[in-house]
N, C-alpha and C positions, 0 to 999 in steps of 0.2 A: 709683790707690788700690786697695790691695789688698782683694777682699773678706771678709766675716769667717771666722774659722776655724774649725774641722770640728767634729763633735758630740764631746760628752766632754770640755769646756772648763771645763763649770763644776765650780765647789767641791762635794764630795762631800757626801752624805746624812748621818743622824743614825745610822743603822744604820753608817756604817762609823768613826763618833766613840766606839761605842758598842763597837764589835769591838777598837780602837785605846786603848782605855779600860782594858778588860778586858786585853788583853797587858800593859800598862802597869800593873796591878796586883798580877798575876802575876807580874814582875820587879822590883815594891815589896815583895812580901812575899817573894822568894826575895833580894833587901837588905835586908832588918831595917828595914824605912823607912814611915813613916808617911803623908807624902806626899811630893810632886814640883813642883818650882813650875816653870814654864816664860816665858821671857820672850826664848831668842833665836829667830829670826823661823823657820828651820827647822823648827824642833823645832815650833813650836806651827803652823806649816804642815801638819809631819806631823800630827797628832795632831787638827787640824780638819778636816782633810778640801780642804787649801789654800788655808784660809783666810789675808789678809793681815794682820799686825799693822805690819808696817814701813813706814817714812814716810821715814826717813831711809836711802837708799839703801847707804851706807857702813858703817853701822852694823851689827854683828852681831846686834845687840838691836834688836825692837820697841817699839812704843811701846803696845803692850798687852801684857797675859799670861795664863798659865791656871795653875790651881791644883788639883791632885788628890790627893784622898784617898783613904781609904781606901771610901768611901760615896757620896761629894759629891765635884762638879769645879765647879770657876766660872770665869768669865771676868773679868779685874784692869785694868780702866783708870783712865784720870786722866780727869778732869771735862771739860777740852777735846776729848777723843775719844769721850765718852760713847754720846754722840747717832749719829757716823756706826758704833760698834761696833756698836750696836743695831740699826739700820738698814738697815746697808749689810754691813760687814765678816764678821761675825758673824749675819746675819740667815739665820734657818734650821735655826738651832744652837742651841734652846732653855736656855740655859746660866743662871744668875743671873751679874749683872754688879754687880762689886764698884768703889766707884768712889771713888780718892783725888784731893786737890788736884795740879792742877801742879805749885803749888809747893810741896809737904809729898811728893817723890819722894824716893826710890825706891817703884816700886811694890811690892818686898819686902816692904815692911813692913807693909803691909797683910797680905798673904799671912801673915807671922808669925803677927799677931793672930787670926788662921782657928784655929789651931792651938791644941790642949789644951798644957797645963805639961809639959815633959818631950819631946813628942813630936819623933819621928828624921824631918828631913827631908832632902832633896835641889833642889838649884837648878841653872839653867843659868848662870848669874852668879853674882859673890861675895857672895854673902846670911850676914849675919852669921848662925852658930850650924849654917850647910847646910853638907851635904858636896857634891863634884861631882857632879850629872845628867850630866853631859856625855858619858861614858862608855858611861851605861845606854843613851840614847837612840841616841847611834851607833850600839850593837848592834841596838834595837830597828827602828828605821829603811830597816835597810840591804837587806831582804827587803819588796820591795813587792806589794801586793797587790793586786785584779784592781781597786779602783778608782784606786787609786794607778797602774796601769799603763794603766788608758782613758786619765784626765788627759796621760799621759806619751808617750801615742802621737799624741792631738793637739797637745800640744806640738812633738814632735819634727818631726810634716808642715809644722806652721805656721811653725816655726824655718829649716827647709831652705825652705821658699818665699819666707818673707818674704829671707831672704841672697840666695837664687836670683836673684827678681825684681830687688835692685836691682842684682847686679852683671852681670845681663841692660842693662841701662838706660847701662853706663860707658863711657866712653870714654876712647882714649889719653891724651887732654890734662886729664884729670882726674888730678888730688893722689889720695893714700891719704887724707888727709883729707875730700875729698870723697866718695870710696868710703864711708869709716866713718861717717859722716852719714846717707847714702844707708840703709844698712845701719841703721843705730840708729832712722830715721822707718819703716822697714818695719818692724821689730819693735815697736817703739812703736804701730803702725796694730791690731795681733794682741795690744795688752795682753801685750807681751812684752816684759822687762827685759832688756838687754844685762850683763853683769856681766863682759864681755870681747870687746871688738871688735880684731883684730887687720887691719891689711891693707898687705901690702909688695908693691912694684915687684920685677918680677926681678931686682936691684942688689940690692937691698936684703936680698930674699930669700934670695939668695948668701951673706950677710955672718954674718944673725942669724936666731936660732931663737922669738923674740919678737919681731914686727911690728907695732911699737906706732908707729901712724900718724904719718906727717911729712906736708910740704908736697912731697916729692919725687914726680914724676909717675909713671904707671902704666905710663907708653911700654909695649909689647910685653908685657905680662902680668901676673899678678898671684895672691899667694896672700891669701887671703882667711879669716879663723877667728872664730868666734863661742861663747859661751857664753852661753844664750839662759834666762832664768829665768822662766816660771810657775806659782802654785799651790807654789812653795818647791822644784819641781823642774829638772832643768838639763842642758838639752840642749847639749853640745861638737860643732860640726861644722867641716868644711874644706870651701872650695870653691878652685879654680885653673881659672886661663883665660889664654886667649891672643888679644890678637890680630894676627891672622893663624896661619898654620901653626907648630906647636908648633917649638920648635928641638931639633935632634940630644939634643943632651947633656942641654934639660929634660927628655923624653920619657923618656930613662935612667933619669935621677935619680927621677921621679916610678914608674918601674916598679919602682923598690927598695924605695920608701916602699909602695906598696901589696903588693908579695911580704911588704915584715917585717908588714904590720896583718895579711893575712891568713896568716901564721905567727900571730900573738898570738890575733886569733880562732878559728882550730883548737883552740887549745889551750884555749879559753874555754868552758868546759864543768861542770856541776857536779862536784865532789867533784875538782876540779882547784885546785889552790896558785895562787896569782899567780906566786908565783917559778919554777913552772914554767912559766906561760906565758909568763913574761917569758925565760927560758931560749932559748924557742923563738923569741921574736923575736932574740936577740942571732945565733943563730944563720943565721938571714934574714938580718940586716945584715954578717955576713961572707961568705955566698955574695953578696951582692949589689959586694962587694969595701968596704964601708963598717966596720970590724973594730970602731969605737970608739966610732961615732957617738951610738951609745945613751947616751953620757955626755955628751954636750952639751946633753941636756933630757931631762926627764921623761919615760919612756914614757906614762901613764894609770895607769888604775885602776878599781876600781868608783867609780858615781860615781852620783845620784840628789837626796839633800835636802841634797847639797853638789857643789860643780865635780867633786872628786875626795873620796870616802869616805874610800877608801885606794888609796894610791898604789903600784904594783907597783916592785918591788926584786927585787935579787937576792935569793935565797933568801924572800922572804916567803913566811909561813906560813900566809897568811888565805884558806882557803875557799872557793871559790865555790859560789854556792849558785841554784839558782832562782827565779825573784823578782828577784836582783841585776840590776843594770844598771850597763854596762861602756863604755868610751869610753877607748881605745887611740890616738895621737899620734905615731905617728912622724915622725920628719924627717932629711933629710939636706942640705948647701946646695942649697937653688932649691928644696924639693921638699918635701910633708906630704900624710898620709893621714889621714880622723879622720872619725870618725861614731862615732855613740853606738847599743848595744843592748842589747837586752833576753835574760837567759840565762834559758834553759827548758830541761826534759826532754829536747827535742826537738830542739833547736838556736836559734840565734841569732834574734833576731826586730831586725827592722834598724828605730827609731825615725824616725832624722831622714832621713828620702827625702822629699822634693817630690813630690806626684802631678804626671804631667804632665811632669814633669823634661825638661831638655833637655843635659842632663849625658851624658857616652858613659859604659856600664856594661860593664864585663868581667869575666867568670867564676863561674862556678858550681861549687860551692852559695853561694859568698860573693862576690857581685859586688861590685864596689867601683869606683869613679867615677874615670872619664878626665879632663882636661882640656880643657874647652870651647876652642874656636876660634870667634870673632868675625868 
C-alpha cells in the first residue's frame, strides 16, 4: 500500500476562486458577454480550484456546473448530487447552489433562467442561444498559477511513484495487462485517475507507438506510459525497464529518444514557438539516424487542464509562456522518452520525478531517465 501523497493535494482556497473569477471577467468583458456557464469537468476544475464535478469517467461533461456573471457566480446541480456538492465536492467554496430535477436536465437551463432578457452568454456545451466558452477558457487556462502549480507538483511526485512502485513489483511472467492493473490500483491508492494506461513487451514495443495493453507477456522488458489526472490536471509520464541487462540495440534506441526530448526541452523556453521547438526535435531525430520517425505519433505539447492543450506541429505559432506546462513524447521502435514540466523564467522545473526514484538519471542541466534493470 502506497502511503498518502505529499502536501499540496488538496483543492485550492476561496482566494484563488476569487483571482480566477476576476480574469474570467475581464475576458467576459473584453467578449461583449454577460456571463459564462461552465459544465465541462476541466474548465470548472480550473476555475474551483480542482474541484470535482465528474462522475462519469468518459464523459467530457460533469454532472454539476458553474455559472458567472457579471457580479454573482453559483454552483448548478441536479437534486441527486445536491447533498454530496455541498458537502463534499464543493465544500469550502461558499458558492449558492442552484439545484434542478434529474430528470427536468439539462442543467443549462437553469443557468438560462439566471439571466436578464437579451443578455450575451457563453457555454462549454451546446446551450441553446450561447456562443462557444470553449475557446476563452483554453486561453484562460493554459498559464498556471502558483496554486495551480503546488497541486501540479504533488501531482506529478505522486504520479511517477505510484507507476514507479508497481512496475518495481513486475515480473517476466506477468501480461501487460497485468502490469496496467498494477498501475491503475497504485494511482487509484493516490486518488489519482488514469485517463491513459499504456504498457507493451519489447515485441510489441517494436511493432507500435500506442501500447494499449494485451494478454502478451513482459518476457525481457517493458515500456510503460501513464496520463495520470487530479484536481482536472494531468500528468504524462514514461517509465522502461529491463529485466536483466538492457540489450545492445534497446540501449541505442532509448538514447535517441531522450537526445530528441532533450532537443525539445532546450528549446522549451518562454517567448519560444512550439514549432520551433518542435524543429529542434526533428532535427535530434535525424542526427540520431531516425529522419521520419516524428511522423509516426505526436511529438507533445503544452499540456495541463488537458492531456495535450496544444499539440506542437510544424510551424506552430503558439507561444510559450511561463506558467505553461509541457510534456514532450518521443518515440522510436522499442524506445519513449516523456515526463511532463513546468516552463519558468529560469528554466525547466521537472513535475513527475518520484522522490527516492530508482530509475538511472543522465545529464545536466536536463536529466532525463535511463532504463531500469531488474
Amino acid at each position: 500500500m502506497l502511503e498518502p501523497g505529499v502536501a499540496d493535494a488538496e483543492p485550492g482556497e476561496q482566494a484563488e476562486t476569487r483571482e480566477k473569477l476576476g480574469r474570467l471577467r475581464e475576458a467576459m468583458a473584453a467578449a461583449d458577454l454577460d456571463a459564462v456557464y461552465l459544465e465541462g469537468w476541466a474548465n470548472v476544475a480550473w476555475l474551483s480550484g480542482g474541484r470535482g464535478n465528474r462522475v462519469v469517467l468518459d464523459s467530457p461533461l460533469g454532472l454539476c456546473a458553474m455559472l458567472v456573471g457579471a457580479n454573482q457566480a453559483w454552483v448548478l446541480a441536479p437534486n441527486n448530487e445536491e447533498a454530496r456538492v455541498r458537502s463534499e465536492a464543493f465544500a469550502g467554496l461558499p458558492l449558492p447552489v442552484l439545484v434542478r430535477s434529474w430528470d427536468s436536465l439539462p442543467l443549462w437551463r437553469t443557468a438560462a433562467a439566471q439571466l436578464p432578457p437579451g443578455a450575451r452568454w457563453a457555454a462549454d456545451v451546446g446551450a441553446e442561444g450561447a456562443a462557444d466558452a470553449g475557446p476563452l477558457l483554453a486561453s484562460l487556462r493554459q498559464v498556471l498559477g502558483a496554486a495551480d502549480a503546488a497541486r501540479y507538483r504533488a501531482l506529478g511526485a505522486d504520479a511517477a511513484r505510484a507507476l514507479e512502485t508497481a512496475l518495481l513489483e513486475v515480473a517476466p511472467d506477468w501480461t501487460e495487462l497485468d502490469v496496467a492493473g498494477a498501475v491503475a490500483a497504485a494511482l487509484k491508492t493516490l486518488d489519482i485517475e488514469a485517463t491513459v494506461i499504456l504498457v507493451g513487451g519489447r515485441g510489441r514495443a517494436e511493432r507500435f507507438r500506442h501500447l494499449v495493453p494485451t494478454a502478451a507477456l513482459v518476457t525481457g522488458g517493458l515500456v510503460a506510459s501513464v496520463t495520470a489526472v487530479r484536481h482536472g490536471l494531468h500528468v504524462s509520464t514514461t517509465r522502461c525497464l529491463s529485466f536483466g541487462p538492457v540489450p545492445t540495440d534497446t540501449a541505442e534506441k532509448h538514447a535517441v529518444v531522450v537526445a530528441v526530448e532533450r532537443a525539445y526541452l532546450r528549446a522549451t523556453r518562454p517567448g519560444m514557438t512550439l514549432g520551433q521547438a518542435f524543429a529542434a526535435g526533428e532535427q535530434a531525430y535525424a542526427a540520431g539516424g531516425f529522419y521520419d520517425d516524428w511522423k509516426e505519433h505526436h511529438q507533445g505539447g503544452t499540456t495541463g487542464y488537458a492531456g495535450r492543450e496544444v499539440f506542437a506541429t510544424q510551424g506552430a505559432d503558439h507561444v510559450l509562456q511561463a506558467g505553461m506546462a509541457v510534456a514532450w513524447n518521443p518515440t522510436v521502435p522499442g524506445a519513449k522518452s516523456e515526463d511532463t514540466f513546468l516552463v519558468a523564467d529560469g528554466g525547466l522545473e521537472w513535475l513527475s520525478r518520484a522522490p527516492g526514484s530508482r530509475w538511472p538519471v543522465d545529464g545536466d542541466p536536463l536529466p532525463r531517465l535511463g532504463i531500469l534493470e531488474l
